[in-house]
N, C-alpha and C positions, 0 to 999 in steps of 0.2 A: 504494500500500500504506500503509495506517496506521501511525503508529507504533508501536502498540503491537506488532504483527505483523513489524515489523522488528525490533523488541530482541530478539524472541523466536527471531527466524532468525537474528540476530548470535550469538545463545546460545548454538542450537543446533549454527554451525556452527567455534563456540571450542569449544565440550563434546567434537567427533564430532575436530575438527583435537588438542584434548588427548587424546583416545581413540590415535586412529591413530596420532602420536607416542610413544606409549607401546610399541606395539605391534608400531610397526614395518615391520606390514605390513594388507592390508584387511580381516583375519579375516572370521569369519563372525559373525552374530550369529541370536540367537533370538526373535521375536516371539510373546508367547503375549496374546492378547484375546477375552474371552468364549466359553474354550472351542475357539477358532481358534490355530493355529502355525504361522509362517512364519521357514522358516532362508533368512537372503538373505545379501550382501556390505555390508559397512558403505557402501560403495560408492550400490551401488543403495538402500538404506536412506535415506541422505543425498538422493539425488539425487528418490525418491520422495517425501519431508518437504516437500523446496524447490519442486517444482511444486505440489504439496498448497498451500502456504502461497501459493504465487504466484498460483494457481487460487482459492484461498481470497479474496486483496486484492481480484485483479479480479473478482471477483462481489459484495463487497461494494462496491465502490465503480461497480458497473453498475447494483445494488439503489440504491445511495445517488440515482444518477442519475435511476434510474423515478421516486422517490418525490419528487425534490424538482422532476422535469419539471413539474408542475401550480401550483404555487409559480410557479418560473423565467417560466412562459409568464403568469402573471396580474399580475407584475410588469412584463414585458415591455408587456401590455395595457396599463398603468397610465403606463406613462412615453411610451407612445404618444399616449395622449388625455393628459397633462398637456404634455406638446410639442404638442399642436395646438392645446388652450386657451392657450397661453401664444403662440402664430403669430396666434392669433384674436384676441389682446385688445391685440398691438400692431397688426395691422391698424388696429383700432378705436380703437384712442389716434394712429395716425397718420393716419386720415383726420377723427379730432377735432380735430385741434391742424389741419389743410389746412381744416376749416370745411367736410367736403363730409358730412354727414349721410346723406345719401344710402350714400352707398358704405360708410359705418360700420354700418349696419344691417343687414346678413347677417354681419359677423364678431362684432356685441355679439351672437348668436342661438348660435355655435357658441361663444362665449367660456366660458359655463357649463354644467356638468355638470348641474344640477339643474333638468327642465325648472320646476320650481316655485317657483327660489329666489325671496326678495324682492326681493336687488339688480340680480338679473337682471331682473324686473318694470321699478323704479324704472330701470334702465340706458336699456333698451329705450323706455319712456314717455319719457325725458328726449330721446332722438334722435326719437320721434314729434314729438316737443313744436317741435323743429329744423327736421323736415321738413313742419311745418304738418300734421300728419296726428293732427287731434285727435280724434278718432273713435275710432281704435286708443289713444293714452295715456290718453283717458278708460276705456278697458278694461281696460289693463295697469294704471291707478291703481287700481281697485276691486279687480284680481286682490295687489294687492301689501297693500291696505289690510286684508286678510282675512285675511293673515297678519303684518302686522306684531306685534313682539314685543318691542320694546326703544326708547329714546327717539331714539338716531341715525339709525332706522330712521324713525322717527313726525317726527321734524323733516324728514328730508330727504321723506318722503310726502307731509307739509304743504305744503312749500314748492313741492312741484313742481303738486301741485293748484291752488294760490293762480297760478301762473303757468298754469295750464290756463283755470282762471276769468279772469285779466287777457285773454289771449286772445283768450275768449268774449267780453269785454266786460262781464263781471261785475265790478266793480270792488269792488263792495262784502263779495260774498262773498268775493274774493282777499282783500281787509284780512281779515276775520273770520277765515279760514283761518291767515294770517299771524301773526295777535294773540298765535298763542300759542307763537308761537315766538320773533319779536323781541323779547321782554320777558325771554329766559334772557341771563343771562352771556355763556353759550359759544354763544350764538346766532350760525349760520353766515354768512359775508358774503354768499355768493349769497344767502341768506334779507333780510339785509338791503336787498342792492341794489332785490329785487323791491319791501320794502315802500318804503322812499325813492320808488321809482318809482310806485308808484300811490297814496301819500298826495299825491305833488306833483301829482297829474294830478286827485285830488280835493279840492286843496287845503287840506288836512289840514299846514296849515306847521308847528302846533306839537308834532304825530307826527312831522315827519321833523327836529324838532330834539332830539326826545329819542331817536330812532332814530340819530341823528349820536354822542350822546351814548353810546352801546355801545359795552363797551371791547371790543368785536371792532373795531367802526369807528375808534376813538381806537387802536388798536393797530397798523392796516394805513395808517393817516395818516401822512405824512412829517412830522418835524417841521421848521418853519421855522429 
């Protein structure tokens, strides 16, 4: 019962106990409403009001229930699938960090809600990339590259392409790829490591001293 419906019964039944108190005894009383008259006992009066109101609670709060079933059940759906993507994406962090590619790549697939996201793309391409399965991340790079939309997106797209091309054996396009992202500030270390790695393989010594030279790299440096 609401509260309001209970202040209203507490009222009614101080009003009916200061009545009868008065009185003495249960008299009678007169109902007159549109035209209709009813002579009952203060008695039955009362006891009529209190199921009225009690019948009244439980129907409103039976209504209250219908309406808010469809709510209740879509929230229920919602903490369902956020408990499974959240089961999915430690799978996939824990067969990451075990180095088995393999076995991370059907929980990175249930990890996101959005069959179209980007990161989901770049996730998925990066454990192709693990499992030698360059065929499928050159797919997932193009599906991701069609929607990128923002720089950390476009670096990490770069970088993983530039690793797609080393790969291949394309060294050259890997640097190209690369160019434009080791030149930022906040340019990523995986980003750097790739390029370190294939200027030294092209010989490219005085790239990877100013690639050295990135306060990403001078920042993850221990000092002596």
């Amino acid at each position: 019962m609401s509260g309001l419906l209970r202040y209203l019964l507490i009222g009614l039944l101080l009003g009916l106990g200061l009545v009868l108190a008065i009185r003495g005894d249960a008299g009678y009383v007169l109902v007159v409403f549109q035209g209709w008259s009813v002579e009952t006992t203060v008695w039955i009066l009362l006891g009529t009001l209190i199921l009225g109101l009690v019948g009244l609670g439980f129907s409103l709060r039976v209504l209250s229930a219908v309406v808010s079933t469809p709510a209740t059940i879509a929230q229920w759906r919602n903490q369902q699938r956020d408990r499974a993507q959240t089961n999915a994406l430690e799978a996939a962090l824990k067969f990451s960090v075990l180095e088995n590619p393999t076995a991370a790549a059907e929980p990175l697939k249930r990890a996101f809600k959005q069959e179209s996201s980007t990161w989901r793309a770049l996730a998925l391409a990066k454990n192709a990339l693990a499992r030698g399965d360059f065929k499928r991340a050159e797919t997932l790079l193009s599906q991701a590259q069609n929607n990128s939309d923002d720089a950390e997106t476009e670096i990490t797209l770069k970088t993983l392409q530039a690793e797609l091309a080393w790969h291949q054996g394309d060294f050259l396009e890997a640097k190209n790829l690369l160019s434009q992202v080791v030149d930022r500030t906040d340019a990523p270390l995986a980003s750097l490591r790739l390029a370190l790695l294939i200027d030294t393989q092209l010989g490219h010594h005085k790239a990877c001293i100013e690639t050295l030279l990135n306060p990403t790299i001078v920042q993850h440096t221990p000092a002596q």
